[in-house]
C-alpha positions in Angstrom: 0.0 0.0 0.0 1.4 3.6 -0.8 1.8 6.4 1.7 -1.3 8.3 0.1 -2.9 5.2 0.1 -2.2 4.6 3.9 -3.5 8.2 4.9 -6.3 7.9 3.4 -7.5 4.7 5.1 -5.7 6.1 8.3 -8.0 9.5 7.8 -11.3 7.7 6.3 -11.4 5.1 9.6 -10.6 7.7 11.9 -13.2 10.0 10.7 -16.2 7.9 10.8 -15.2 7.1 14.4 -15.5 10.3 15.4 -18.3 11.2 13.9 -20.2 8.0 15.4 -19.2 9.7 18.9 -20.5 13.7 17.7 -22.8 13.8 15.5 -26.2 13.3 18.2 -24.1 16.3 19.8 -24.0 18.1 16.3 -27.5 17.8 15.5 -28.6 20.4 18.8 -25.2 22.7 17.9 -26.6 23.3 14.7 -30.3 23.3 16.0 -29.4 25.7 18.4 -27.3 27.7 15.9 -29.6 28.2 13.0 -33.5 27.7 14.5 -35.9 29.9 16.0 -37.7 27.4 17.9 -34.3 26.2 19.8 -33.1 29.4 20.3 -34.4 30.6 23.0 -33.7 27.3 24.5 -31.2 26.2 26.7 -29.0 22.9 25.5 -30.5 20.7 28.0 -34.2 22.0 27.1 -33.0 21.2 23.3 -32.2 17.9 24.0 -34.9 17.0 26.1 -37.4 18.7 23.3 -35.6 16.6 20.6 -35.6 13.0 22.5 -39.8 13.8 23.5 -40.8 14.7 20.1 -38.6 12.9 17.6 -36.9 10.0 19.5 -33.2 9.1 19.2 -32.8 7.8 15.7 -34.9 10.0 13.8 -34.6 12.9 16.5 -30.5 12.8 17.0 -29.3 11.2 14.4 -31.0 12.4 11.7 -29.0 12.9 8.2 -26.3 10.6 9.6 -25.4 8.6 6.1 -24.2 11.9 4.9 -22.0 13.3 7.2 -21.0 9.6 8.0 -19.3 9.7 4.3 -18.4 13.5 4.5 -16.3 12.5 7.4 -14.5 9.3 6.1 -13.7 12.0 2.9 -12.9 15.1 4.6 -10.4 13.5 7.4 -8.8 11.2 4.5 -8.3 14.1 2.8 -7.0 16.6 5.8 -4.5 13.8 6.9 -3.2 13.1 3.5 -3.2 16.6 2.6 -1.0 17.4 6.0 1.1 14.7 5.4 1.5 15.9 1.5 2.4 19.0 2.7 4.7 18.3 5.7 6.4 16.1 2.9 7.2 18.6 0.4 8.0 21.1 2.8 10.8 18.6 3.9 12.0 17.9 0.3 12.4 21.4 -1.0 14.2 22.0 2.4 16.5 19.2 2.6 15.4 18.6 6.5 13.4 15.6 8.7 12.2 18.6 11.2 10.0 21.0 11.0 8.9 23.9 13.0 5.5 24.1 14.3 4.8 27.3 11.9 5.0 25.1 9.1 2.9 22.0 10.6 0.6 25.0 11.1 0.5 26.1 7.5 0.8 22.6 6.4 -3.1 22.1 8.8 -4.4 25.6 6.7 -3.6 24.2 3.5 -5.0 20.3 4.3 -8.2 22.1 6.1 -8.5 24.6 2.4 -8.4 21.3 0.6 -11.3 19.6 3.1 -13.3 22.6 2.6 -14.6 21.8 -0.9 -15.2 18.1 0.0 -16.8 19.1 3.6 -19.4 22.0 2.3 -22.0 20.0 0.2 -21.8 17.4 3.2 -22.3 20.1 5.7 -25.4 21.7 3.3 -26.9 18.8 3.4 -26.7 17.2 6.8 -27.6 21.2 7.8 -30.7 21.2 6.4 -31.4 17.3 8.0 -30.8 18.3 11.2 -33.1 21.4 11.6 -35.6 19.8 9.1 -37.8 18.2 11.7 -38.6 21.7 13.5 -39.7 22.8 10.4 -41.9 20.2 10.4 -40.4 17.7 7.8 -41.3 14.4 6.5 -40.1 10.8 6.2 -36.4 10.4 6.7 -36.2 7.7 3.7 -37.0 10.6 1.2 -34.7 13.4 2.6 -31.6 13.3 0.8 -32.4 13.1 -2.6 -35.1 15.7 -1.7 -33.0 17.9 -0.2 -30.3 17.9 -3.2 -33.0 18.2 -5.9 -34.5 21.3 -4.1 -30.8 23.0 -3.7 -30.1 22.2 -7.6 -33.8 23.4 -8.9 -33.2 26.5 -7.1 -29.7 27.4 -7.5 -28.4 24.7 -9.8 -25.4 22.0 -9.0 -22.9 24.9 -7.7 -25.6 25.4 -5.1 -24.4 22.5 -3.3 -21.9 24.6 -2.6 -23.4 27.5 -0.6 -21.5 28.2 2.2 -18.1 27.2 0.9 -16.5 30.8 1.5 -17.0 30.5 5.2 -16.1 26.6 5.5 -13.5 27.5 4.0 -12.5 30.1 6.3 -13.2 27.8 9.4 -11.5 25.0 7.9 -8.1 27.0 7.0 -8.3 28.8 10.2 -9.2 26.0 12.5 -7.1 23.1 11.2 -4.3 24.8 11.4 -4.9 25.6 15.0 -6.0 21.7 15.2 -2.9 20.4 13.6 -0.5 23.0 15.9 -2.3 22.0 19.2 -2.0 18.3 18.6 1.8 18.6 17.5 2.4 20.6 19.7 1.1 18.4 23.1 3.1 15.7 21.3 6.0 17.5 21.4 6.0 18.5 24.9 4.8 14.8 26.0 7.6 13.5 24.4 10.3 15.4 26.2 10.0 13.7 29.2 8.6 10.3 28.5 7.6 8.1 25.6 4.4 8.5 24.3 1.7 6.9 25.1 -2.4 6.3 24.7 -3.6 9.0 27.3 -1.0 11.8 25.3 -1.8 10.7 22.0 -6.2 10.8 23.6 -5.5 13.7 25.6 -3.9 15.7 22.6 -6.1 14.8 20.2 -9.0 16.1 23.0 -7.2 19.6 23.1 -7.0 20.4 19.5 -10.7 19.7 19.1 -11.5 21.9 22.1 -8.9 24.5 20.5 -10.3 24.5 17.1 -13.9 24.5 17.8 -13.3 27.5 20.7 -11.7 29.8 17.9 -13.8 28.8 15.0 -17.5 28.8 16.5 -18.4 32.2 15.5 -18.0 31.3 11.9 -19.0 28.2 11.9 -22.3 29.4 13.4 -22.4 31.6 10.3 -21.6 29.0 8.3 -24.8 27.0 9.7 -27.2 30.1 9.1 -25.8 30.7 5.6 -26.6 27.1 4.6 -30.1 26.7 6.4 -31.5 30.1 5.6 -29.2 31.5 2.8 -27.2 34.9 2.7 -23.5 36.3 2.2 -21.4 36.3 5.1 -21.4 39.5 5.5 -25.3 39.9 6.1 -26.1 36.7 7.8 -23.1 38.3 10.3 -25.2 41.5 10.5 -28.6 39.9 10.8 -27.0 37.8 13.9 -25.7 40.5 16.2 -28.4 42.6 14.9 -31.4 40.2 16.4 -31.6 40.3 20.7 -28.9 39.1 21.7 -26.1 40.5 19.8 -22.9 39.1 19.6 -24.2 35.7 21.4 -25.7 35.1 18.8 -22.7 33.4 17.6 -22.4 31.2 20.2 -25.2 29.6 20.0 -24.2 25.8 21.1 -20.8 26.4 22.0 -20.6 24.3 25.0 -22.4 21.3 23.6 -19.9 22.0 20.7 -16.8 21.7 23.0 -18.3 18.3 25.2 -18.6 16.6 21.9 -15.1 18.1 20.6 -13.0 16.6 23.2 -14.3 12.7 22.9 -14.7 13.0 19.2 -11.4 14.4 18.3 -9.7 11.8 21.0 -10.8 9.2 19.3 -10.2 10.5 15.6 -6.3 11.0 16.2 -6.2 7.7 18.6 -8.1 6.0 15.6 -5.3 7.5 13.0 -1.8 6.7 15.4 -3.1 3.4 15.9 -4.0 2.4 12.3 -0.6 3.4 11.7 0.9 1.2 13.8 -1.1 -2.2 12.3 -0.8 -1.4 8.3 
């Protein structure tokens, strides 16, 4: 099996692990992001109302095929892209080391690649998860209905609304996710050999990290692709509404409790299948 090969199984393994472990937490994030009816509700209130009314299956984990392949795609492609990147870097330079700058710029570049595979995902698993509070129908029909309705009303490049600001998060936020986790790793290993607990522990951080600095546009990210708009308005409309600039964080401690297991697992997932291929 080639390197790109490896990563790629390394990343598409990982990925869907993680996503197992977040995505009941994602569903009431991106309820309490981008819906009237949750926003005025506190996350336990959200959950409660979603487990009463819709169940677990069709209530938490609703849109799930999706995002399940979105994440086996986007994390094969942000670890093969890294690795790409770290490579070359290291070729042109003559050197086995890097500085963390560069494993930073190395994350930006993997997390601009990840962006275009991530944002029809994201559209679609958006529109899933607040579907049933706008009073939606069978969950058998929703996919292809929700694609046919974005490219009757704005065409196959529609499946792309919202790229600009995935993008945005995904530059910004891997490379902080990248960084963190290299770095932890870095200062483990100065005093001891590495082990599960750094590799879970670091992993843990850089989701924590990544999620903490990129919520605000992700949670324009989520409006955009629900409800439509530029950046720049959908920004305005936000802190405009009562509220202000909370607004934009809207779910951010559910967000963070799901970051830390989820991401744990992702980069546990990844050093291990590395060590058995």
């Amino acid at each position: 099996m080639s390197d790109t090969a490896r990563e790629i199984t390394y990343g598409s393994v990982a990925g869907m692990c993680g996503k197992l472990v977040e995505y009941p937490f994602d569903t009431i994030k991106v309820r309490l992001q981008s819906s009237a009816h949750f926003r005025s509700s506190s996350t336990i209130q959200a959950i409660k109302e979603t487990y009463t009314q819709e169940g677990i299956v069709n209530g938490f984990y609703k849109g799930l095929k999706a995002p399940l392949v979105g994440a086996c795609l986007e994390t094969a492609v942000l670890f093969s892209s890294y690795q790409w990147a770290l490579a070359k870097f290291k070729e042109n330079k003559k050197c086995d080391e890097v500085s963390l700058a560069v494993k930073s710029g190395c994350g930006g570049f993997s997390g601009f690649m990840a962006a275009f595979v991530l944002t029809p995902v994201e559209l679609v698993k958006c529109r899933l998860q607040v579907e049933n509070v706008m009073g939606g129908h069978s969950v058998a029909t929703q996919y292809g209905k929700v694609i046919r309705t974005i490219i009757r009303s704005d065409g196959v490049l529609g499946l792309w609304s919202g790229l600009l600001s995935t993008m945005i998060r995904e530059i910004g936020g891997t490379a902080i996710w990248f960084t963190t986790y290299e770095y932890c790793l870095q200062k483990f290993g100065e005093n001891s050999p590495l082990t599960t607990k750094h590799y879970l522990f670091s992993g843990a951080l850089a989701g924590i990290t990544f999620n903490l600095s990129m919520f605000p546009v992700d949670t324009i990210k989520s409006n955009i692709q629900v409800s439509h708009g530029s950046i720049v308005n959908t920004a305005a409309r936000l802190l405009a509404a009562p509220g202000g600039i909370r607004n934009l964080y809207h779910g951010l401690g559910i967000t963070l409790i799901r970051a830390a297991p989820a991401n744990a697992l992702i980069f546990y997932a990844y050093e291990t299948m590395k060590t058995i291929l």
